[in-house]
N, C-alpha and C positions, 0 to 999 in steps of 0.2 A: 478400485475405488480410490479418490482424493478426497485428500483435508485440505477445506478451504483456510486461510486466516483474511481477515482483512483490515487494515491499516488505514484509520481518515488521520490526515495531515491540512489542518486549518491552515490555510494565507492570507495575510494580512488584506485588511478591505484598501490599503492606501498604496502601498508596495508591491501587491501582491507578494510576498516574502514567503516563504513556510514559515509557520512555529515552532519545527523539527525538523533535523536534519536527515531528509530522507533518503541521502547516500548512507548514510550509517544502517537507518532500518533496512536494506537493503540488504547489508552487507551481513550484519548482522542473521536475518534468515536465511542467509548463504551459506551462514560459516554452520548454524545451527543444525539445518536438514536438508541442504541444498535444494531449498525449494524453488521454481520458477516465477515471474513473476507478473504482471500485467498491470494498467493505471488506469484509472477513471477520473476524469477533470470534470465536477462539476459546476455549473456557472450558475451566477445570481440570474436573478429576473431581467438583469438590464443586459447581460451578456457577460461580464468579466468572470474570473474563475472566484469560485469559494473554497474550495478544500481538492486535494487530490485525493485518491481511497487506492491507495495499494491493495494489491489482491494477488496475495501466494497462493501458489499451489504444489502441493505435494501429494505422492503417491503413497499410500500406504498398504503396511503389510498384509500378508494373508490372516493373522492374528487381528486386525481392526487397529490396529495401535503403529 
C-alpha cells in the first residue's frame, strides 16, 4: 500500500514564478521519508500554467503507518 501527499505550488499569473520554493519541498520529503516523486502542471483556460501540484509517494508499512 502508498500514502499519497500532494503539494499545489501557485505561479504567478505575470511571471509565472512559484510562490514556493519547490526545490526545497522536494527536498525536504526526501530527507523526511524518502518518498518519490511526480508533477502535475495545470493551466488556465487560455493555456499558460496556474500552479504546479507535487505528488509524493510513499510506500508504507505492514502496520498502515
Amino acid at each position: 500500500m502508498y500514502e499519497h501527499t500532494f503539494v499545489k505550488v501557485e505561479l504567478s499569473s505575470f511571471k509565472l514564478a512559484p510562490a514556493r520554493d519547490y526545490h526545497k519541498i522536494v527536498r525536504e520529503h526526501e530527507k523526511r521519508d524518502g518518498s518519490s516523486f511526480r508533477y502535475l502542471l495545470q493551466a488556465r483556460g487560455y493555456g499558460t500554467p496556474a500552479f504546479y501540484e507535487l505528488i509524493f509517494k510513499r510506500k508504507m508499512d505492514e502496520e498502515g503507518g
